[in-house]
NUDO-113688 format. One record per residue (C-alpha): x, y, z; residue in three letters. Coordinates in steps of 0.5 Angstrom, whole numbers, plus 2048, in hexadecimal, padded with zeros to 3 digits. Example, Ala and Ser with C-alpha at 12.3 -4.5 7.8 and 13.67 -1.06 7.14 Angstrom:
! NUDO-113688
8197F7810ALA
81B7FE80ESER
//
This chain:
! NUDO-113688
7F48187F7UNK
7F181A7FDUNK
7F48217FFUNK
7F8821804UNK
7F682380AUNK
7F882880EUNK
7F7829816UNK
7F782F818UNK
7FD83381EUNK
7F9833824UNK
7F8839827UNK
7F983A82EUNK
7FC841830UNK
7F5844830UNK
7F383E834UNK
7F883E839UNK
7FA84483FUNK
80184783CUNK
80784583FUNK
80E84983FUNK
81284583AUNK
81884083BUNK
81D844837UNK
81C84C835UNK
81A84E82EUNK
81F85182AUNK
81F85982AUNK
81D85C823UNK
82085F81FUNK
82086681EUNK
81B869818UNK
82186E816UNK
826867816UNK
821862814UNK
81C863810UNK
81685F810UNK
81685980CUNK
812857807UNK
814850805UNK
81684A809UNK
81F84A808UNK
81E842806UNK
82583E807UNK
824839801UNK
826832802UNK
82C834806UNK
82B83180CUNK
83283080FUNK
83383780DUNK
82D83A812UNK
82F835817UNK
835839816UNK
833840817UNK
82E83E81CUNK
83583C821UNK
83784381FUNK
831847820UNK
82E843825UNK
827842821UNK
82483C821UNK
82283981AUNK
81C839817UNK
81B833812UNK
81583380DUNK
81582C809UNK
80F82D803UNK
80E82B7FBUNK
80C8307F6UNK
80682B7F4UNK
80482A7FCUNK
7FD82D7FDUNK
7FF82F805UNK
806832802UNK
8028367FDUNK
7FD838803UNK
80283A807UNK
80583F802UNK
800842801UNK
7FF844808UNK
80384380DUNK
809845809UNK
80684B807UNK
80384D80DUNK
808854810UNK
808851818UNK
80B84B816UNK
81084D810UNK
812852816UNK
81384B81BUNK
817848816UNK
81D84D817UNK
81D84B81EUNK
81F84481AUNK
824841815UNK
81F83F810UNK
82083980CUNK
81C837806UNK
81D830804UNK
81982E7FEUNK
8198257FEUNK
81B8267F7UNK
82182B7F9UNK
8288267F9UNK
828823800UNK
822824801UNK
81F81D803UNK
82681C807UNK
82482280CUNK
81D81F80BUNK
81F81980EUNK
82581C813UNK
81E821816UNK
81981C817UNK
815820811UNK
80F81B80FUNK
80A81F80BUNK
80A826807UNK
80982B80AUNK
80D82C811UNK
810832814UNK
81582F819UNK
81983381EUNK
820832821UNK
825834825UNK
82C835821UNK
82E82E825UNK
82982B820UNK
82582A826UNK
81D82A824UNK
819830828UNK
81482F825UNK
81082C81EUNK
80982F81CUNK
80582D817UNK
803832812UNK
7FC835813UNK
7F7839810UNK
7F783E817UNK
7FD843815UNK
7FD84781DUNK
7FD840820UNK
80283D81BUNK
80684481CUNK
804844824UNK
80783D825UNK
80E83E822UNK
80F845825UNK
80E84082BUNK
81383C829UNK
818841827UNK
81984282EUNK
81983B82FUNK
821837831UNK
81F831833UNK
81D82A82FUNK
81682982FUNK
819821830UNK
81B823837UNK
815827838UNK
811821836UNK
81581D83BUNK
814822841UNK
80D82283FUNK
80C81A83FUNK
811819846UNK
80F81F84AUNK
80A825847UNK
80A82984DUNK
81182C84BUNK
80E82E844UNK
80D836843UNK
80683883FUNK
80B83A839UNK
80D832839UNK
80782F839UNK
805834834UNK
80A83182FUNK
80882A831UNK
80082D82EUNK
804830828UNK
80882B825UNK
80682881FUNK
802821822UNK
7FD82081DUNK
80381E817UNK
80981D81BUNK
806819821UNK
80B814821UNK
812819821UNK
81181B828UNK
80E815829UNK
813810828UNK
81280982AUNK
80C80B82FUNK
80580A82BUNK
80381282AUNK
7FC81182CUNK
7FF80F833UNK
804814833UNK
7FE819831UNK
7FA816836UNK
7FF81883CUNK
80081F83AUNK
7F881F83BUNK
7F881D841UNK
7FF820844UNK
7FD82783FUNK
7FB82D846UNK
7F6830842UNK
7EF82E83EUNK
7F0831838UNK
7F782C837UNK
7F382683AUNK
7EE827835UNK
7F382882FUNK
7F7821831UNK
7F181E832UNK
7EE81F82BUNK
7F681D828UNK
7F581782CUNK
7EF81582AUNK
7F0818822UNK
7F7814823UNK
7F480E826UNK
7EE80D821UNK
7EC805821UNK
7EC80281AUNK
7E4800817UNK
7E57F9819UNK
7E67FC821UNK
7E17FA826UNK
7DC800827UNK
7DE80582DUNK
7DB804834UNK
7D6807838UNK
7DC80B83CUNK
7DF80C836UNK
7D980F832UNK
7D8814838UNK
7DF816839UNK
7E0817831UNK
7D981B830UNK
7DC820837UNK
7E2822834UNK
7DE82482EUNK
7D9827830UNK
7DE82B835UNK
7E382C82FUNK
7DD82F82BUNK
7DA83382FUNK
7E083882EUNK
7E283B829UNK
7E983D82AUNK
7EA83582CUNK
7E5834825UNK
7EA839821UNK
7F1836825UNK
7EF82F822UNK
7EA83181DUNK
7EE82B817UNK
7EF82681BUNK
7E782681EUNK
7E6828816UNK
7EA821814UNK
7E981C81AUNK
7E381F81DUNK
7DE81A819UNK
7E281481CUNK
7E1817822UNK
7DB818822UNK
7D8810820UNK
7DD80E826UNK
7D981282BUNK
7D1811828UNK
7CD80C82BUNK
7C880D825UNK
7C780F81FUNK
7C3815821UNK
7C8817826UNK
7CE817820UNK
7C981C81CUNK
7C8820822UNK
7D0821823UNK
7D282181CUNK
7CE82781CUNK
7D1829823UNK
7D882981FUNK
7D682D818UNK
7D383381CUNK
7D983281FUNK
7DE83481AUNK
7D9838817UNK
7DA83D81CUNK
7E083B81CUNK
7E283D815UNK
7DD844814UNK
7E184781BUNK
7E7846815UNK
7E384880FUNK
7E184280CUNK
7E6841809UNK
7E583D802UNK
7EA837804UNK
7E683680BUNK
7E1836807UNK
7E2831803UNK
7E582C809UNK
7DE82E80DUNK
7DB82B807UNK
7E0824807UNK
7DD82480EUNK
7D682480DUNK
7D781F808UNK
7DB81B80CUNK
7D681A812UNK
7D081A80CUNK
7D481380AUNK
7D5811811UNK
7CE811812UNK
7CB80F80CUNK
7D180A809UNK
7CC807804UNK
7C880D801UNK
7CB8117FBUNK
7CC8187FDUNK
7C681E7FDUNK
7C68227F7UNK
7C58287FDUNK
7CD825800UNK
7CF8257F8UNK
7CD82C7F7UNK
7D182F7FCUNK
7D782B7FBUNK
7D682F7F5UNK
7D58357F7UNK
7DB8357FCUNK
7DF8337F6UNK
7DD8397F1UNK
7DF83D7F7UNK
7E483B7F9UNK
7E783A7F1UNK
7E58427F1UNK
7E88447F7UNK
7EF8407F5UNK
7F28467F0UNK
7FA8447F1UNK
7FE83E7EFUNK
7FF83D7F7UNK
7F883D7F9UNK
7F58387F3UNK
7FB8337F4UNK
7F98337FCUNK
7F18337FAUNK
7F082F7F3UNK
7F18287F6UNK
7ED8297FDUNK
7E782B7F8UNK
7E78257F3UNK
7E78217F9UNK
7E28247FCUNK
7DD8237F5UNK
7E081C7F6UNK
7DD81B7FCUNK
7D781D7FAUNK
7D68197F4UNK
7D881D7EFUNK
7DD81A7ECUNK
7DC81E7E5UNK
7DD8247E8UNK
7E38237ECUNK
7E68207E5UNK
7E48267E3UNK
7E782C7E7UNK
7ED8287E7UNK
7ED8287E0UNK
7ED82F7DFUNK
7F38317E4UNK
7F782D7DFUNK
7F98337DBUNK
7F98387E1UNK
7FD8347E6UNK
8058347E6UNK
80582E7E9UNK
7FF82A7E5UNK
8038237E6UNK
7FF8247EDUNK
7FA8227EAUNK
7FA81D7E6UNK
7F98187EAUNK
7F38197EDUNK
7F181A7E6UNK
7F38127E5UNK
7EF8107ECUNK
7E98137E8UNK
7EA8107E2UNK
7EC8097E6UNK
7E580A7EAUNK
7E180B7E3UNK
7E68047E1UNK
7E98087DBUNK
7F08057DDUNK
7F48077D7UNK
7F280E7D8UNK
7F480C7DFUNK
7FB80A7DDUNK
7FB8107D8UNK
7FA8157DEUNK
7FF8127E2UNK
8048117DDUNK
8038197DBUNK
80481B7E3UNK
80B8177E3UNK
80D81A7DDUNK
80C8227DFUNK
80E8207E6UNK
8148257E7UNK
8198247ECUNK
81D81E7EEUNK
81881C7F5UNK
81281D7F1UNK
81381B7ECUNK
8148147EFUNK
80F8157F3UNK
80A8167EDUNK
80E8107EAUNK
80C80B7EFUNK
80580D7EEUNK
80680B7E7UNK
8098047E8UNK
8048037EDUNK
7FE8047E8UNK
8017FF7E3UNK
8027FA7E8UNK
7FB7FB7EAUNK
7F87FC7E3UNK
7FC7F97DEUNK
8007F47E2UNK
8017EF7DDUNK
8057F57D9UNK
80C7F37DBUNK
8107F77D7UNK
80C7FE7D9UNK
80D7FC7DFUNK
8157FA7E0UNK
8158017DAUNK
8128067DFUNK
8158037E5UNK
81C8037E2UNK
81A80A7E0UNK
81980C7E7UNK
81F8097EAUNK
82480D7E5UNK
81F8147E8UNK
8248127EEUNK
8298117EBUNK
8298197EAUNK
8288197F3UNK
8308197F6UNK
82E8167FCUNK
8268177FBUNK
8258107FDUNK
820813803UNK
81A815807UNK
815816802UNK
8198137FCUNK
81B80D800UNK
81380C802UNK
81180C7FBUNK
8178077FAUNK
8158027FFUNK
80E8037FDUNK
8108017F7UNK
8147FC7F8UNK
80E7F87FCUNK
8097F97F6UNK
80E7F57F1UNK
80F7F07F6UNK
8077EE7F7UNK
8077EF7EFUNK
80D7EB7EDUNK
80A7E57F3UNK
8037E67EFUNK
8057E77E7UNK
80C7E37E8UNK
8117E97E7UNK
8177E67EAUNK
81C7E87E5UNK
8197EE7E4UNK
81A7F07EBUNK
8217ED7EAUNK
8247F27E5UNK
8207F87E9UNK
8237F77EEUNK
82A7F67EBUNK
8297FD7E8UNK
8277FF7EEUNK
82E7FE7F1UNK
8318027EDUNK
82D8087EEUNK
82D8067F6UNK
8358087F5UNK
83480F7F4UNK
82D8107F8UNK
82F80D7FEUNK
83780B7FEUNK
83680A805UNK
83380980CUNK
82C80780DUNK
829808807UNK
82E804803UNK
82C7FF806UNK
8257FF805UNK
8268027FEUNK
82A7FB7FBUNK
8257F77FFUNK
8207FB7FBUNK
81D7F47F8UNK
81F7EF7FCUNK
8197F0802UNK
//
């Protein structure tokens, strides 16, 4: 299972000249009255009540939506929400911590616009959004950019609008937010119908400042990224792309403002804007020492390490797609991953850093070693289950399908909380119809066990949970046309209607849940 893959917060405030801000921050408290805080006053799931301290007090709300499993979640616990500034900035906010297996959950997921884990969404105590950021490793950017946004009063939306019809009129602090928002996991929310690649190609061309054009550029362009079958880039395409990157890695503040998203979508990159072989090597070696400089001014801090790694290797197969990989690359992927193992003491941290190190060893042809290292963190993870199915891909890869299955069927098993649970649930009835599709009664046993884990969800049939459901869905509709599963896919369905009655008892959701089966 590839790690997800977490796009830094872009930071501007050191790029930008400073601005009064739209609305003065709140006066701080007194020492004798209030003391410094020293742990953020999370409101847990109770999001109608915030909304209503937040009428009261006139703060705006800030929503964390993340999962006790979700390596990014766990990153950003074990940094940014122990970082003193921020925990201060938060006292300016009504705080809600909204974990997707809390009760409502996937409702309020759904109802925000909320895609992936983690996100930090800002909004006004209307429920207009303000903002929403995606979590980054950079605590002073992340900390910088809410302190920006809790002075804010108007809906990024109507930013956006403003940005699209008459730029001119926007201040510097409204194209800072435009540049902060969290495009690279939740383009199309802002978007709407509009395609975001246009949208962000708009914004580079309206944008007052070069920073902010280069930054729209690269999220266009990132946004946009052709398929393999697409038609090789232009001439004028190729110059254009090799400027921007050339200009963009040139400085280190602007490396370090879009230091994931270069990490992650700089290989791509690249290959669009080289004419030739030597020309790709030359770039991609532009880019590693980069983001070498890049992350040795932040300390060289053993997760940058590791995606560094993931980049080299990722431009190593791009340029070399049919040659096995170096034992020199194999090496220092393994050298990474011991250090960044060690460096990992908390629960947080190891949450936030195995999956990405088994990944790397993966990309690095080390399959045994990924296996390995995963297998260790069984008996020290809390959240073990994770795991599990990168453990199945790995037996899968090797054609071991029953310790494939026996994997997957462990995950669901230790899977705990009712979203999760079927999520991993999902993953384990997709691994039967893919390994063992002729085990009808498995298959119709752990789907119908995965319909009962919603029966535990009032109103749950949402978000995350319904995507699941719906990709499900599809997956035994396509099973059913090839292994003659009709009657099996009937009795499903009707015992999904009566789970449908309490996860989904009106509205939208209800009817897509009571068409579950029915394409």
């Amino acid at each position: 299972m590839r790690p997800a893959l977490l796009l830094g917060l872009i930071g501007l405030a050191s790029l930008l000249p400073a601005c009064t801000p739209s609305v003065p921050p709140a006066a701080p408290a007194s020492a004798a009255t209030a003391p410094a805080a020293t742990a953020i006053d999370w409101r847990h799931g109770d999001v109608d009540d915030a909304f209503a301290e937040a009428r009261e007090s006139g703060k705006p709300v800030l929503l964390y939506w993340g999962a006790v499993w979700c390596p990014p979640c766990n990153r950003l616990k074990a940094t940014l929400f122990k970082d003193r500034d921020f925990i201060a900035l938060t006292t300016q906010f009504i705080p809600v911590y909204l974990d997707g297996d809390e009760a409502g959950a996937q409702a309020w997921g759904e109802q925000f616009g909320v895609r992936g884990y983690p996100t930090l969404i800002v909004l006004d105590p209307q429920r207009r959004e303000i903002t929403r950021l995606a979590g980054g490793n950079d605590s002073a950017e992340l900390t910088r950019a809410l302190r920006l946004a809790s002075t804010r009063r108007t809906a990024v939306a109507e930013v956006l609008q403003t940005a699209l019809t008459t730029p001119d009129r926007l201040q510097p602090d409204d194209w800072r937010v435009l540049g902060d928002y969290g495009w690279e996991v939740d383009a199309n929310r802002l978007a709407g119908e509009r395609a975001p690649a246009t949208v962000l190609a708009q914004l580079a061309a309206a944008a007052p400042e070069p920073v902010l054009q280069r930054r729209f550029t690269l999220l266009a362009l990132a946004t946009g990224t052709p398929g393999k079958d697409a038609a090789p880039a232009s001439a004028v395409e190729r110059t254009r792309i090799s400027s921007l990157l050339d200009a963009v890695l040139a400085a280190p503040s602007e490396v370090r403002a879009n230091r994931d998203l270069l990490g992650y979508q700089g290989p791509a990159l690249i290959q669009r804007a080289s004419a030739t072989p030597d020309e790709a090597v030359r770039a991609g070696a532009r880019l590693l020492a980069a983001l070498d400089a890049a992350d040795a001014a932040q300390g060289d801090p053993a997760d940058a390490r590791l995606s560094a790694a993931i980049t080299e290797l990722a431009l190593y197969r791009q340029q070399h797609p049919d040659t096995p990989v170096p034992d020199a690359l194999q090496q220092k992927a393994r050298q990474r991953v011991a250090a960044a193992d060690k460096a990992a003491t908390t629960e947080h941290e190891r949450q936030a850093t195995i999956s990405t190190a088994a990944y790397l060893l993966r990309q690095a042809g080390d399959d045994a070693g990924a296996e390995k290292v995963l297998l260790a963190e069984l008996d020290r993870s809390g959240s073990a289950y994770y795991y599990m199915p990168e453990l199945a891909e790995l037996a899968e890869a090797r054609g071991d399908r029953q310790a494939a299955l026996g994997w997957l069927r462990k995950a669901y098993d230790a899977a705990q909380g009712p979203a999760t649970r079927v999520q991993w649930g999902v993953l384990y009835v997709e691994g039967l119809l893919r390994l063992t599709p002729a085990d009808t009664a498995t298959i119709e046993q752990a789907t119908a066990a995965v319909i009962a884990d919603l029966d535990t969800q009032p109103a749950g049939y949402h978000q995350r949970t319904r995507q699941r459901f719906e990709r499900l869905g599809a997956s035994l509709q396509a099973w059913s046309k090839a292994h003659q599963g009709g009657a099996t896919l009937q009795r499903l369905q009707a015992r999904m209607q009566g789970a449908c009655a309490q996860a989904a008892p009106s509205g939208e959701s209800s009817s897509a849940c009571e068409r579950w089966l029915q394409g």
